[in-house]
Backbone bond lengths (Angstrom), bond angles and torsions (degrees), N, CA, C in turn:
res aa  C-N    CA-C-N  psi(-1)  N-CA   C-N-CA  omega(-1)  CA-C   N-CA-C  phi
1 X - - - 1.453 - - 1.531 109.34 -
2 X 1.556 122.03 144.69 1.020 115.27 -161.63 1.732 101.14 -105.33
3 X 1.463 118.47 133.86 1.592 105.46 169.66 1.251 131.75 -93.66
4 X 1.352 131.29 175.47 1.613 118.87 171.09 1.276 124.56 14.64
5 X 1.715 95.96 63.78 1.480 107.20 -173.05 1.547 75.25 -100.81
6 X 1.826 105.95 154.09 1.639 115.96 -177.77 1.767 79.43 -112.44
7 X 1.243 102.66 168.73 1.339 125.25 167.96 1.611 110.61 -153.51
8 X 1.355 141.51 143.95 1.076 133.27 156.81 1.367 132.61 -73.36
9 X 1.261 144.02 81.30 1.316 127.77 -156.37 1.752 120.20 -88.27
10 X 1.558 114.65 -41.35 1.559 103.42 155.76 1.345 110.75 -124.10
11 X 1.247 126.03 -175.82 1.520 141.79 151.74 1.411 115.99 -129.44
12 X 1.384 98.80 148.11 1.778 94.65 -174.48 1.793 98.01 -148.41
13 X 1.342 118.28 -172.90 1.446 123.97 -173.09 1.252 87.51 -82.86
14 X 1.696 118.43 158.66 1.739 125.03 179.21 1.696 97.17 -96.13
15 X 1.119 104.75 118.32 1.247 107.36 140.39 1.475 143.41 -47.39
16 X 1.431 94.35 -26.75 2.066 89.45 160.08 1.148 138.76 -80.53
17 X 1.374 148.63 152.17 1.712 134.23 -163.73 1.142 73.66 -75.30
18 X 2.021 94.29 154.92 0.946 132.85 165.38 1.440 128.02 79.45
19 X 1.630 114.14 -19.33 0.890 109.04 177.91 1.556 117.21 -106.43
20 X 1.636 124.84 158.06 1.515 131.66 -171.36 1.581 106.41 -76.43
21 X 1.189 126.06 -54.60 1.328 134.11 -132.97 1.831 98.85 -143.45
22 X 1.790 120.74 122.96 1.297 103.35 136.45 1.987 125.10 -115.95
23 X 0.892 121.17 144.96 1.275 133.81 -179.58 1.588 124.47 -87.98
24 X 0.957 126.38 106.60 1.452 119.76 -179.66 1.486 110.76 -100.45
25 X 1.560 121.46 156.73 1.067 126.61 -177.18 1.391 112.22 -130.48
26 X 1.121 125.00 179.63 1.817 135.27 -167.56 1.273 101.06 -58.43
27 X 1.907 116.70 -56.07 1.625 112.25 -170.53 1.203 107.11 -48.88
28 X 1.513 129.35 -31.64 1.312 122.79 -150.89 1.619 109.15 102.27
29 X 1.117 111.92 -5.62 1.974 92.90 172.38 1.566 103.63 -99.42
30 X 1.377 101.67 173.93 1.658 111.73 -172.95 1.337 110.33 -152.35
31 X 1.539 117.94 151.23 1.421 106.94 -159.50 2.234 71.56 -147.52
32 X 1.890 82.28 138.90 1.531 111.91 163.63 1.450 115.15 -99.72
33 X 1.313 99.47 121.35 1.368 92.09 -172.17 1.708 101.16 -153.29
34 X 1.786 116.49 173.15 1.651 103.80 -154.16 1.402 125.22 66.51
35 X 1.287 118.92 123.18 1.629 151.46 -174.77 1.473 111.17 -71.73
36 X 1.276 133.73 96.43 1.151 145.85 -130.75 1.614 91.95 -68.43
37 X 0.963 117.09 -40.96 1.471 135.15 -144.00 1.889 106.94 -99.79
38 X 1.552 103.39 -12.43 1.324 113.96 -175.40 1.151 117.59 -102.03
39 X 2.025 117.24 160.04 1.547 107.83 -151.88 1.860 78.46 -107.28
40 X 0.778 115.17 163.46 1.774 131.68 158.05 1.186 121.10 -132.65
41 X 1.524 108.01 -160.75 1.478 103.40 -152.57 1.454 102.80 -87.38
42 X 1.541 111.10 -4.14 1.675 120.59 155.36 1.130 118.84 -12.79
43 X 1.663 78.08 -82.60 1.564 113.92 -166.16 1.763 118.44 -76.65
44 X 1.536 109.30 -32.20 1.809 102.59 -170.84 1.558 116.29 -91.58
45 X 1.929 102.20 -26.94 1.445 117.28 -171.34 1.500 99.04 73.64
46 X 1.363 139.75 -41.27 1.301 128.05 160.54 1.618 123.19 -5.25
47 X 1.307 110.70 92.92 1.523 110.78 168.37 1.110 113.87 -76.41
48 X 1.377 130.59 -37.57 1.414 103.10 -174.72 1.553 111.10 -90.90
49 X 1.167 131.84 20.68 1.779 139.26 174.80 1.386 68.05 -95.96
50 X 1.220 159.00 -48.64 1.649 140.02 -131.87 1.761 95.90 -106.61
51 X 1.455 114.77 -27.46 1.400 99.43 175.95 1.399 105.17 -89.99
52 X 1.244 127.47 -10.54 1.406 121.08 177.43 1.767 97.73 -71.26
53 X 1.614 128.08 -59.59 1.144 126.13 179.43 1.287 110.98 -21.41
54 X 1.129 105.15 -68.74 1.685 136.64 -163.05 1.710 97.97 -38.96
55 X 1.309 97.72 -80.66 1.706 119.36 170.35 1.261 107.01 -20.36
56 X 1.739 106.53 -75.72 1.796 102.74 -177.90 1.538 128.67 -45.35
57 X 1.048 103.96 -28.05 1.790 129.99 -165.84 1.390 95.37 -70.86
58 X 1.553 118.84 -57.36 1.176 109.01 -149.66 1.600 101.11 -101.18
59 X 1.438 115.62 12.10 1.298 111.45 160.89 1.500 117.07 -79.70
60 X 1.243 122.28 -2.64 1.540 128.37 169.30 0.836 101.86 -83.61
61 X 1.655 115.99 119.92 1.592 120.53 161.34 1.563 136.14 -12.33
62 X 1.916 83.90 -66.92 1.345 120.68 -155.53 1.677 98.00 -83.99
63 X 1.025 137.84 -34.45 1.424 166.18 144.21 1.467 122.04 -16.61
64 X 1.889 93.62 -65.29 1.341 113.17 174.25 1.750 110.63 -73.40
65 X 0.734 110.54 -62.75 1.857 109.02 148.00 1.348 131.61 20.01
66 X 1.588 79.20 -94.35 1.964 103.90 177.43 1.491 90.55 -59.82
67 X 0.981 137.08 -71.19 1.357 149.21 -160.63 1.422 107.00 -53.53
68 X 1.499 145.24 -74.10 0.878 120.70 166.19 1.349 135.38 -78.53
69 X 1.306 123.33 21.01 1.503 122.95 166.13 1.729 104.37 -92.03
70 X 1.441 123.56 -25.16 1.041 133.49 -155.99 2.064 124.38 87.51
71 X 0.965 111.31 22.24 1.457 114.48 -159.22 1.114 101.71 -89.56
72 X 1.432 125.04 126.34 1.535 123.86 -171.00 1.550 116.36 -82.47
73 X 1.776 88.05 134.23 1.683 87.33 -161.78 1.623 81.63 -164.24
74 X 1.404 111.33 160.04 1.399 117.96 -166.85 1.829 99.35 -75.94
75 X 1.183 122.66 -18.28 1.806 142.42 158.78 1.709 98.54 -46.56
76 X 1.483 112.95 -78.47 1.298 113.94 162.63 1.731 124.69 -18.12
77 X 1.216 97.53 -84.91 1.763 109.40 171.51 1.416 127.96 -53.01
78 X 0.695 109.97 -16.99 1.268 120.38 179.84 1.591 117.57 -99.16
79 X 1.318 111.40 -26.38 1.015 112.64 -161.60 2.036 91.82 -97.09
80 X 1.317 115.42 -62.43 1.364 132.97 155.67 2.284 104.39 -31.85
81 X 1.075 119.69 -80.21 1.160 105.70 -151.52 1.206 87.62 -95.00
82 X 1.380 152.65 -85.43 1.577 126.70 -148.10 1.699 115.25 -72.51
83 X 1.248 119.51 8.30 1.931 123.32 164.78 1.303 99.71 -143.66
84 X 1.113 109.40 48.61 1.456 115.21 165.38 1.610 110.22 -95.12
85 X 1.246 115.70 165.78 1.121 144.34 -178.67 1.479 117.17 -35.49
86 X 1.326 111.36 -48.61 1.725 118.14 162.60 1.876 109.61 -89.77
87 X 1.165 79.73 -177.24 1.639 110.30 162.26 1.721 116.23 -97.73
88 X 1.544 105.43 -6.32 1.886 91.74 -174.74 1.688 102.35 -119.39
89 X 0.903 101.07 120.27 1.412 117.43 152.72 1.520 131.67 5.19
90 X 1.553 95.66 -73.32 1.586 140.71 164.71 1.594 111.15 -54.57
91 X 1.278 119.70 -52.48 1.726 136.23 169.05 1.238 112.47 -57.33
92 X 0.956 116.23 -54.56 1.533 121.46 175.39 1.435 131.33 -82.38
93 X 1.614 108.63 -17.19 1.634 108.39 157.37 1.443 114.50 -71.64
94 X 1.590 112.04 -41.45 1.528 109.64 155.29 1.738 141.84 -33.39
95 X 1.771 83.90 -52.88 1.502 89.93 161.92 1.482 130.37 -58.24
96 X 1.107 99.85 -46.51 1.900 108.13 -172.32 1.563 87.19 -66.31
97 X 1.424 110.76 -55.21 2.158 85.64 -161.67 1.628 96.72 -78.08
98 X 1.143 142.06 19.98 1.838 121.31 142.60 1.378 98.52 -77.80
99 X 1.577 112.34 -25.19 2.014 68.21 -162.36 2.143 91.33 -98.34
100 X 1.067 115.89 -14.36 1.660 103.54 158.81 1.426 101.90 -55.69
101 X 1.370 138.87 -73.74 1.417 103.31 177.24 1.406 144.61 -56.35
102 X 1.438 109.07 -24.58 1.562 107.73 158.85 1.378 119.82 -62.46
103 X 0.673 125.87 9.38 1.869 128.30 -167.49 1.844 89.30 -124.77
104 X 0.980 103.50 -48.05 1.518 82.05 -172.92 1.052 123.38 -86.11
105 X 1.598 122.42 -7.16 1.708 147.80 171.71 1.708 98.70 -40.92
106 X 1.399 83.00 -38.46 2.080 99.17 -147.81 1.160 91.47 -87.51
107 X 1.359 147.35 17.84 1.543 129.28 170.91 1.490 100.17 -123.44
């Protein structure tokens, strides 16, 4: 049996200023995350604005962390679905929950 496996199940606009995006997950918590007002790799397709993101991001300790452990955090989401690997939205929420289930396969 698998435990504290996360999954993403919707996303919707954040209701808090400033922010783009909130994300909900299986437990029931949800994290706002993305600059309401800012373009990403959504919006420009720009890879190298997206490897620069990437770069800056993961020069934060605390950042690089959440991010490569997988630990959900608006660092996480942000980093995974709006400079993620595609251009869609939809593709890349996919992506993040294979590798939440690959990660939790392995314990």
């Amino acid at each position: 049996m698998i435990y504290n496996m996360f999954q993403i199940i919707y996303i919707t606009e954040s209701p808090r200023l400033f922010k783009k995006y909130r994300v909900y997950l299986n437990d029931g918590t949800y994290y706002d995350f993305g600059l309401d007002k800012s373009q990403t790799y959504l919006d420009h397709h720009d890879k190298q604005i997206r490897e620069n993101y990437r770069l800056r991001h993961l020069g934060n300790t605390t950042e690089k962390q959440l991010i490569e452990n997988l630990i959900p955090s608006p660092s996480l989401f942000s980093y995974y679905l709006l400079w993620g690997d595609t251009t869609s939205l939809i593709d890349n929420i996919a992506i993040l929950n294979s590798l939440f289930i690959k990660k939790y396969k392995s314990k």
